[in-house]
DONUVO-879903 format. One record per residue (C-alpha): residue in one letter; residue number from 1; x, y, z; chain. Coordinates in nm, 2 decimals, decimal comma, padded with zeros to 4 digits, always signed. Layout:
N
("a"; NUM; (X; Y; Z); "A")
...
REM end
This chain:
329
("x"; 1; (+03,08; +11,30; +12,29); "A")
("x"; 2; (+03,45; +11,36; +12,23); "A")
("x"; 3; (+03,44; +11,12; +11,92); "A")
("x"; 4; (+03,19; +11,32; +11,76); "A")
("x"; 5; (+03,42; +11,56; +11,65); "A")
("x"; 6; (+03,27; +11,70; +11,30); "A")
("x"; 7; (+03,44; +12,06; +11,25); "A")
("x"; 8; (+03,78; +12,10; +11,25); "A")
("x"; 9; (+03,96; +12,37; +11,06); "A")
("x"; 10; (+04,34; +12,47; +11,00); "A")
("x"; 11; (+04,44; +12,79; +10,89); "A")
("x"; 12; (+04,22; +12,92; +10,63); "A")
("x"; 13; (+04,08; +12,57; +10,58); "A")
("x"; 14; (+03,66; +12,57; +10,60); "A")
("x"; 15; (+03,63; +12,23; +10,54); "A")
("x"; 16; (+03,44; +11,95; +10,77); "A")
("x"; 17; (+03,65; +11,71; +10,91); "A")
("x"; 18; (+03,52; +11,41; +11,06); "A")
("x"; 19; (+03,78; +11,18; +11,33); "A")
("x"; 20; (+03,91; +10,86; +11,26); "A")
("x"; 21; (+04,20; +10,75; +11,10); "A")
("x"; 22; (+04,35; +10,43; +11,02); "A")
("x"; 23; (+04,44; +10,24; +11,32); "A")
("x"; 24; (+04,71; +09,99; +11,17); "A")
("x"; 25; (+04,94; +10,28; +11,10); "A")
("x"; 26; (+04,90; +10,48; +11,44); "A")
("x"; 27; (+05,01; +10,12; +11,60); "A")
("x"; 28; (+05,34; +10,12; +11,37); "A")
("x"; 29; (+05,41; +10,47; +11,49); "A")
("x"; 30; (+05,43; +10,36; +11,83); "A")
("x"; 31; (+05,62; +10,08; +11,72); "A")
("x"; 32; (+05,89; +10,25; +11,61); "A")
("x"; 33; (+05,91; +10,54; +11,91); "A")
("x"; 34; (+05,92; +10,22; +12,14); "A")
("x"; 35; (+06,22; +10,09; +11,89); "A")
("x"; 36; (+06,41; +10,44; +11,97); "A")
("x"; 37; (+06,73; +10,42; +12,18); "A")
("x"; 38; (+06,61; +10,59; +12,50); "A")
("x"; 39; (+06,79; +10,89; +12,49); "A")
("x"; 40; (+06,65; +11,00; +12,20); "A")
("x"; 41; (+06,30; +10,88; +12,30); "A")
("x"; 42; (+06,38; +11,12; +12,59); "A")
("x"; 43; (+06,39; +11,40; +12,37); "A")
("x"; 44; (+06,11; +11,31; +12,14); "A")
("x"; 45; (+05,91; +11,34; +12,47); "A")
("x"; 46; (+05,99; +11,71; +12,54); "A")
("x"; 47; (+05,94; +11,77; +12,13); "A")
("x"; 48; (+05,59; +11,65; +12,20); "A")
("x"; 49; (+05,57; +11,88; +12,52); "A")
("x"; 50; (+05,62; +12,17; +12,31); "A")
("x"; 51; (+05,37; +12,04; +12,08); "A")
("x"; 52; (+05,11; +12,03; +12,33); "A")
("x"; 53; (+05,19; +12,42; +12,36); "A")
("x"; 54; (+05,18; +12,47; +12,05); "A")
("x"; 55; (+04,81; +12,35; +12,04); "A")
("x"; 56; (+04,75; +12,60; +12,34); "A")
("x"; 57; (+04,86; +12,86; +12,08); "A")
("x"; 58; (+04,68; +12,75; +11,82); "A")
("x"; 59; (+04,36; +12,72; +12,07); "A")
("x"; 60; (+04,35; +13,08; +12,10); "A")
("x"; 61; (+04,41; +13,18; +11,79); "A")
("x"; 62; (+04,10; +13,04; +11,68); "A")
("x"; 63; (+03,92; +13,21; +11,95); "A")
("x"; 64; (+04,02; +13,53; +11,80); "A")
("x"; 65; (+03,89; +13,40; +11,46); "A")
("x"; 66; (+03,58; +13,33; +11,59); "A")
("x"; 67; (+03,56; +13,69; +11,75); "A")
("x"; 68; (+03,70; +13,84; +11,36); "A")
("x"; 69; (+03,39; +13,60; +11,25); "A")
("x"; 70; (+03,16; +13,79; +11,48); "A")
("x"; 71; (+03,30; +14,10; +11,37); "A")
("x"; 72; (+03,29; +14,09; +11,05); "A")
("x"; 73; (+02,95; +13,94; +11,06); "A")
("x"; 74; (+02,80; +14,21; +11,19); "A")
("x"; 75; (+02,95; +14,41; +10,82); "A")
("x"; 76; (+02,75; +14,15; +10,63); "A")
("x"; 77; (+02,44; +14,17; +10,79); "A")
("x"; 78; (+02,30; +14,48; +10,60); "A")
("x"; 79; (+02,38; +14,30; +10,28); "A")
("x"; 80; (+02,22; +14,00; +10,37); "A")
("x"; 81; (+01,92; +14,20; +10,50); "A")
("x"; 82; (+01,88; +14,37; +10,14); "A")
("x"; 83; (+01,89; +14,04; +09,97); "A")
("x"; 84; (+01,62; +13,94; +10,23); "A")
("x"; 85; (+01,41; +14,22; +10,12); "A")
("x"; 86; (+01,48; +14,18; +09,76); "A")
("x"; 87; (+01,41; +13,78; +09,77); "A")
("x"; 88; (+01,08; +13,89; +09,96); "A")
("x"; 89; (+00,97; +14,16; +09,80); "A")
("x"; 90; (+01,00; +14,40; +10,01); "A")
("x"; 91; (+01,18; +14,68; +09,80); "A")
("x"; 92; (+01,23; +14,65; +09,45); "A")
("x"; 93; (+01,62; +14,70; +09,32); "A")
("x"; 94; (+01,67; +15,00; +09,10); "A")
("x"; 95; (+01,82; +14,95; +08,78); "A")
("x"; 96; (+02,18; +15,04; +08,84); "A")
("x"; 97; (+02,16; +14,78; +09,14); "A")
("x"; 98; (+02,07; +14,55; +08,85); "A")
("x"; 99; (+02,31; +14,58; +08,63); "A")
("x"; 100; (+02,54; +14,24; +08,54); "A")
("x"; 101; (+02,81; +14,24; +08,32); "A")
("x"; 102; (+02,79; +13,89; +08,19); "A")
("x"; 103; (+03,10; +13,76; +07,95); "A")
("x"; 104; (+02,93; +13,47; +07,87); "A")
("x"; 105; (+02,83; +13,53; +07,48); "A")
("x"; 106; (+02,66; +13,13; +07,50); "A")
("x"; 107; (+02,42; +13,23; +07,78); "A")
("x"; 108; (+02,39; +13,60; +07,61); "A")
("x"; 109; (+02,32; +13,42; +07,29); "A")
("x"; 110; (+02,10; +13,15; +07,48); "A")
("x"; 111; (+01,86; +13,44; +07,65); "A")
("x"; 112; (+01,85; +13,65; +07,35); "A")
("x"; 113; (+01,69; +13,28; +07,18); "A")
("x"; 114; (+01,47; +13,25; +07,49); "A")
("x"; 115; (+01,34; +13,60; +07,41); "A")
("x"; 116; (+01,28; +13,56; +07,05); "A")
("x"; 117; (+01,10; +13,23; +07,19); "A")
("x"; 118; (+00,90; +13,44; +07,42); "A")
("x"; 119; (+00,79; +13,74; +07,22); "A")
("x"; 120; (+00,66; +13,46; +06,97); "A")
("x"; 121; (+00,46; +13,31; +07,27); "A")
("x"; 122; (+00,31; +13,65; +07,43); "A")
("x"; 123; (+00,18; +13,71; +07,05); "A")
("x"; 124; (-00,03; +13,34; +07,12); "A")
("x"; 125; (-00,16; +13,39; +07,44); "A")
("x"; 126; (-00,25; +13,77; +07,40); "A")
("x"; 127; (-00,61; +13,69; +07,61); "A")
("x"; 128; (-00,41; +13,53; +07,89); "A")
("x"; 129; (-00,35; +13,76; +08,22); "A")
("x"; 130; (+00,03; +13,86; +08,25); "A")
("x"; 131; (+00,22; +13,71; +08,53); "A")
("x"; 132; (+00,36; +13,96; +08,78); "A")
("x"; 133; (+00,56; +13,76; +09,04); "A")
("x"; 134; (+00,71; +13,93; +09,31); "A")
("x"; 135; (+01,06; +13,88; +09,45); "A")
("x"; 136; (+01,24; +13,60; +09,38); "A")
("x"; 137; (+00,97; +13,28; +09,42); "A")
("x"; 138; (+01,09; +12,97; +09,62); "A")
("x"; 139; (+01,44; +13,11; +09,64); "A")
("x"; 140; (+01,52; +12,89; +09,93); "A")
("x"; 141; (+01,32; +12,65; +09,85); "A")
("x"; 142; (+01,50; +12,62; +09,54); "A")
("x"; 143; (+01,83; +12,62; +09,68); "A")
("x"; 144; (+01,75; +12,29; +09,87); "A")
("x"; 145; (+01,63; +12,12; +09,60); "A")
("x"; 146; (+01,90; +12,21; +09,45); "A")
("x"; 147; (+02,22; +12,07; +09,72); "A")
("x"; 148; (+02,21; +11,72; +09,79); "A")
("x"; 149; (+02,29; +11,77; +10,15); "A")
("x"; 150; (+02,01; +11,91; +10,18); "A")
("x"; 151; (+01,75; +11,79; +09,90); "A")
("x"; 152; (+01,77; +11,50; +10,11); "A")
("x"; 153; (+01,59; +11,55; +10,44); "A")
("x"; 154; (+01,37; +11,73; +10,23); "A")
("x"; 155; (+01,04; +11,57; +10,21); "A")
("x"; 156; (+00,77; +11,60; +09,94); "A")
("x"; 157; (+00,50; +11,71; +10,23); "A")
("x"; 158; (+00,79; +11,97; +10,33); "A")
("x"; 159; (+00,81; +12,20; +10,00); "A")
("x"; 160; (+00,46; +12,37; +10,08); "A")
("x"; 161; (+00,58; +12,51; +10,43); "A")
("x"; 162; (+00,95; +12,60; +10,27); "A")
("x"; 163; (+00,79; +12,83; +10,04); "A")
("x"; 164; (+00,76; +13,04; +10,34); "A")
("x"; 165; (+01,07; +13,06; +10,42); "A")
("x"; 166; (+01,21; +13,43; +10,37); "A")
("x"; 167; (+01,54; +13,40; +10,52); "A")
("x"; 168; (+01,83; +13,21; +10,69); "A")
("x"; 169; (+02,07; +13,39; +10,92); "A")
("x"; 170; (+02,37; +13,29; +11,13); "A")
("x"; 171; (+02,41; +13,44; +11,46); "A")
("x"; 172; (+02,79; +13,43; +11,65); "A")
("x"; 173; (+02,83; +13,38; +12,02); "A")
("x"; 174; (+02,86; +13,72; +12,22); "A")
("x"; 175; (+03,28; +13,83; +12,36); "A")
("x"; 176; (+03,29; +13,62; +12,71); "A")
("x"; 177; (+03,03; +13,34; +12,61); "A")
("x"; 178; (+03,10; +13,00; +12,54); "A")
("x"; 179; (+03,13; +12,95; +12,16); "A")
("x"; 180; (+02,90; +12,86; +11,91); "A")
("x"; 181; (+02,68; +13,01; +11,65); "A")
("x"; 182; (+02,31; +12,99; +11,60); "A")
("x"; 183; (+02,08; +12,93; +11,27); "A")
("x"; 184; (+01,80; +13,13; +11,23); "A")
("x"; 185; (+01,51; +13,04; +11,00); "A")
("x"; 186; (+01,29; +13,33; +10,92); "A")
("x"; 187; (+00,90; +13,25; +10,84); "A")
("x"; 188; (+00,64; +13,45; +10,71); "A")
("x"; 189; (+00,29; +13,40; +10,90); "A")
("x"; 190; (+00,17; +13,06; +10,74); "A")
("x"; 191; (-00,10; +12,80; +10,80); "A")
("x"; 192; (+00,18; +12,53; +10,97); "A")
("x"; 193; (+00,29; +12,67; +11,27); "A")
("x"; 194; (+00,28; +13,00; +11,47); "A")
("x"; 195; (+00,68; +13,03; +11,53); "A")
("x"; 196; (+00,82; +13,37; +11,30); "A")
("x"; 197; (+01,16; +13,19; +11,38); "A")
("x"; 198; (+01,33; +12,81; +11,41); "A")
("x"; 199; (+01,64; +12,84; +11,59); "A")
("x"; 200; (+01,95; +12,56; +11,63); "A")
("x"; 201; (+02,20; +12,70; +11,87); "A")
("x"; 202; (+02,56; +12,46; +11,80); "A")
("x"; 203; (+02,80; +12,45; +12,06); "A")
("x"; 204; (+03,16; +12,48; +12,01); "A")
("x"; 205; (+03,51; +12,47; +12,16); "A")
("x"; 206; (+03,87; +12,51; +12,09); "A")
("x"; 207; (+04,02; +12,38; +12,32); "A")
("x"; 208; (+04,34; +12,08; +12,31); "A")
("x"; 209; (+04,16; +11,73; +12,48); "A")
("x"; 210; (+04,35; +11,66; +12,75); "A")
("x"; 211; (+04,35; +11,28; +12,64); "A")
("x"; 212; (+04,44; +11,35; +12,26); "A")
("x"; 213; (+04,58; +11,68; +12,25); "A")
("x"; 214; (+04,78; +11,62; +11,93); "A")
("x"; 215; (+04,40; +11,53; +11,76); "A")
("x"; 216; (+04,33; +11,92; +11,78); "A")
("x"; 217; (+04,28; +12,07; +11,46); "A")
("x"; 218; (+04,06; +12,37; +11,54); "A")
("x"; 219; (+03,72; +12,43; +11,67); "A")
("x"; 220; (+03,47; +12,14; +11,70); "A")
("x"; 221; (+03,13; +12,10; +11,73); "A")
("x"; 222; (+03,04; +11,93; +12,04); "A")
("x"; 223; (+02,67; +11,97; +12,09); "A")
("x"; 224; (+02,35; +12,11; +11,98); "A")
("x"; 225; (+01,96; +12,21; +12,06); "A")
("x"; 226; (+01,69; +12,24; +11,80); "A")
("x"; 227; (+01,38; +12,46; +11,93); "A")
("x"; 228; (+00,97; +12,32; +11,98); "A")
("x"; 229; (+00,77; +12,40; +11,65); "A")
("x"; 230; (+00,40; +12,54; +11,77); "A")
("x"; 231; (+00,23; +12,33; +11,52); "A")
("x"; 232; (-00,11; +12,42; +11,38); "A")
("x"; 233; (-00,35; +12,10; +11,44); "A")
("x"; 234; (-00,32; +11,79; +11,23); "A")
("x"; 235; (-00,04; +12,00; +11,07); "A")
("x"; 236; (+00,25; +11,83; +11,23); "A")
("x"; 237; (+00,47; +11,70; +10,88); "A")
("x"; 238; (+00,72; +11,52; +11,21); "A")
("x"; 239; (+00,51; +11,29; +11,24); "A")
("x"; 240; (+00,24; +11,08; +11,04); "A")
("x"; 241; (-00,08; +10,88; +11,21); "A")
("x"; 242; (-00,12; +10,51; +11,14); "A")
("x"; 243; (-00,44; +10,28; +11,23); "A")
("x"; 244; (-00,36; +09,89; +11,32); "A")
("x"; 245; (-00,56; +09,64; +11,42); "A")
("x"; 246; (-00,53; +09,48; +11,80); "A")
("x"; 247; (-00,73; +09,17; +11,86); "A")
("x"; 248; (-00,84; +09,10; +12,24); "A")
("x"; 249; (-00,66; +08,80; +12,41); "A")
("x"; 250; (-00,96; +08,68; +12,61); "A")
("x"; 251; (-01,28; +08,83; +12,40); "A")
("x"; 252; (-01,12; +08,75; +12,06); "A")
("x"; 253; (-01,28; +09,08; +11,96); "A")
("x"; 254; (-01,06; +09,29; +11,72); "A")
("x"; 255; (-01,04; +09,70; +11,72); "A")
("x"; 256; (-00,86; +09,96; +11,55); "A")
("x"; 257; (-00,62; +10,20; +11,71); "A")
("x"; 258; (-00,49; +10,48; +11,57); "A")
("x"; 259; (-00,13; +10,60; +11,75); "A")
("x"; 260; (+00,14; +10,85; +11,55); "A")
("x"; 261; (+00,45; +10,72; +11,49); "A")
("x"; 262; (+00,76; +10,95; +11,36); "A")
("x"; 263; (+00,77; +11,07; +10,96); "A")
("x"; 264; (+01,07; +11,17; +10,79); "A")
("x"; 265; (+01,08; +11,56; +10,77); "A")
("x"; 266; (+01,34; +11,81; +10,77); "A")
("x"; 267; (+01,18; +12,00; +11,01); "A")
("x"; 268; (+01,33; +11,72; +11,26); "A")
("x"; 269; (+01,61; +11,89; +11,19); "A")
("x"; 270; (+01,50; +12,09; +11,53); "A")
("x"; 271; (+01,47; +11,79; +11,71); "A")
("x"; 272; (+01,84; +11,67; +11,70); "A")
("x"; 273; (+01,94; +11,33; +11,89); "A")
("x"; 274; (+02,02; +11,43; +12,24); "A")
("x"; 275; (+02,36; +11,21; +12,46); "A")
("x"; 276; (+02,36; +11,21; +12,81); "A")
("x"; 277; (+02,70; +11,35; +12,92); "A")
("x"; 278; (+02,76; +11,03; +13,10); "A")
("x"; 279; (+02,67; +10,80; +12,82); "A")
("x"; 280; (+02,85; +10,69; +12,51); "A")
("x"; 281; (+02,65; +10,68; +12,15); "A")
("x"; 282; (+02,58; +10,38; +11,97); "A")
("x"; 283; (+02,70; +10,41; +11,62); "A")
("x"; 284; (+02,42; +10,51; +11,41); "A")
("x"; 285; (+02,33; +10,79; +11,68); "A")
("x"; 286; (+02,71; +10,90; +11,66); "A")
("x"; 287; (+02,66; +10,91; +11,23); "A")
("x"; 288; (+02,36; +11,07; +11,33); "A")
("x"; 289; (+02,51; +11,36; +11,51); "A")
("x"; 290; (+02,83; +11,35; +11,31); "A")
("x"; 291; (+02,60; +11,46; +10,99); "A")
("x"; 292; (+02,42; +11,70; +11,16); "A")
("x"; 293; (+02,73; +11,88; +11,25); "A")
("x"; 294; (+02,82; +11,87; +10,90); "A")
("x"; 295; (+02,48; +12,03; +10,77); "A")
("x"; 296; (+02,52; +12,26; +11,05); "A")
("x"; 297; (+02,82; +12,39; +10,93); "A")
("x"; 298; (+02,75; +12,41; +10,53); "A")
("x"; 299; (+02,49; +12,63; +10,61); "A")
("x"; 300; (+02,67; +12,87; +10,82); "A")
("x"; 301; (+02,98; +12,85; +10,57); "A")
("x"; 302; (+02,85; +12,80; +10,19); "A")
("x"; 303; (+02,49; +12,84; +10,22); "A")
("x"; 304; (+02,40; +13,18; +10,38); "A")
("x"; 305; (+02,70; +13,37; +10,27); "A")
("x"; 306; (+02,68; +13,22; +09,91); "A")
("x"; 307; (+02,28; +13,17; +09,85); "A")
("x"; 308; (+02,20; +13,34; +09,52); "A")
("x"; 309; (+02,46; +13,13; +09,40); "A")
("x"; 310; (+02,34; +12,81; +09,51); "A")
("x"; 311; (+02,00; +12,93; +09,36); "A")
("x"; 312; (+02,16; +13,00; +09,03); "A")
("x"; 313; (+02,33; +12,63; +09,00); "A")
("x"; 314; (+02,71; +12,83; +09,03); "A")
("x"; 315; (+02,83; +12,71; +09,37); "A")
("x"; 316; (+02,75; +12,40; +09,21); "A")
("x"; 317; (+02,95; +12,44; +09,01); "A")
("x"; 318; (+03,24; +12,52; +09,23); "A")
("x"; 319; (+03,13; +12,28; +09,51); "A")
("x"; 320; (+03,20; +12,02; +09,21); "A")
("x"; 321; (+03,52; +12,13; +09,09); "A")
("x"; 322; (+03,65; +12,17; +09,44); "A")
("x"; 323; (+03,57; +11,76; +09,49); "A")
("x"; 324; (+03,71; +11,68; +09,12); "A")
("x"; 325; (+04,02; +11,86; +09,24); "A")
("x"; 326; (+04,06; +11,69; +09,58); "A")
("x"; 327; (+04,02; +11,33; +09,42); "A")
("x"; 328; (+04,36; +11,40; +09,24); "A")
("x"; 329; (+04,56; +11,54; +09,51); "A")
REM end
């Protein structure tokens, strides 16, 4: 599993970075150390000695940023609770809590059209019943439509069961625990499944590998474990049931069997490919796992601290101009 690295961060750097690197110019670096008169080769070795400390250092350090992460998500917890109950209805904001300055004058301009628009409409359909909705509808289900990490494992046969979802939390390691960090879907009761709550629990480390130690660049994901969905009957969207025919070898009569076969569903995003400890992945499983990490790690760093603006198109926006920007460096 040590080639599945998929998170590693320097300082104030919350981007995903996946291993591999090109191999032609790692073999000329080694060229040219073996090319170096041997006392100096000497020193280069004690150099890279210190280097491995310095990776000890650095370790450590970013077990204290995961404990600052804890901390400090235990401060943001009450917000993100509020927009919970605002997003489900729960309590209604009061006006001051709504207020927006917006500098905009286009999109001031734009809504004050829309409005005109409206009134002009409400004056047409006078006998029609007023629409009330409460909270903000589809929220979440919006904001995966809406990222294309994430629009695509979503399925068509997926969207009515993520309209239930009221909330996504991430949940920090406890002080003396191994590291990782859990996500924490949030259901309301629905006609699917029984669970209130779909868990994925990733495992991390920060730690130098003793083979590579100059590789480390932070904590990695190393592993993780989805949780069993209680599916309602015949309500299973993971997988889909298929009839083929079978004809008998001897009789040369034919029947029909019906057997289920897996369905593409985002909701196998509990069921993540599992590697023996012993056993190496085969590529696709090691893409596999290398994306899942990725995903993983979106959420717990864009998504959930950043939601209303990845259900308002801004983080978009600034997801955009953040790639533009690293295309020209």
């Amino acid at each position: 599993m040590e080639a599945n690295k998929a998170e590693g961060r320097g300082k104030g750097d919350h981007g995903m970075q996946i291993p591999g690197g090109p191999l032609d110019r790692q073999d000329s670096l080694h060229n040219m150390e073996s090319l170096l008169p041997k006392a100096v080769k000497r020193r280069v070795y004690a150099l890279k000695k210190l280097q491995v400390q310095c990776a000890s250092i650095e370790a450590k350090f970013y077990e204290e940023v995961h404990e600052l992460e804890r901390k400090y998500a235990g401060l943001y917890q009450p917000l993100f609770d509020k927009r919970r109950d605002v997003v489900t209805a729960t309590v209604e904001p009061t006006d001051e809590e709504c207020e927006w300055h917006n500098d905009r004058e286009e999109e001031e301009e734009l809504a004050e059209e829309l409005k005109k628009k409206a009134a002009v409409e409400e004056k047409k359909e006078d006998a029609a019943p007023e629409e009330d909705p409460k909270g903000i509808p589809e929220f979440w289900l919006t904001i995966f439509k809406s990222v294309d990490m994430l629009s695509d494992m979503l399925q068509e046969h997926d969207e009515p069961i993520m309209k239930h979802l009221q909330d996504i939390q991430v949940k920090f390691s406890e002080p003396g625990q191994p590291m990782s960090f859990t996500l924490e879907f949030h259901f309301e009761p629905n006609s699917f499944f029984n669970n209130a709550v779909l868990s994925k629990v990733y495992k991390m480390k920060s730690e130098p590998d003793d083979d590579e130690p100059f590789s480390f660049e932070g904590p990695e994901i190393f592993d993780c474990e989805g949780c069993q969905i209680d599916w309602h009957k015949g309500k299973d969207v993971t997988v889909k049931t298929i009839k083929k025919k079978q004809k008998h070898k001897g009789r040369g009569t034919v029947r029909t069997v019906t057997k289920q076969v897996p369905n593409d569903s985002f909701f196998n995003f509990f069921n993540p490919i599992k590697v023996s400890p012993d056993g190496e992945p085969d590529e696709d499983a090691e893409f596999a796992l290398a994306t899942d990490f990725e995903i993983g790690h979106f959420f717990r760093e864009r998504i959930v601290p950043r939601a209303v603006l990845y259900f308002t198109g801004e983080a978009l926006e600034d997801d955009e101009s953040v790639r533009v920007k690293h295309t020209h460096i």
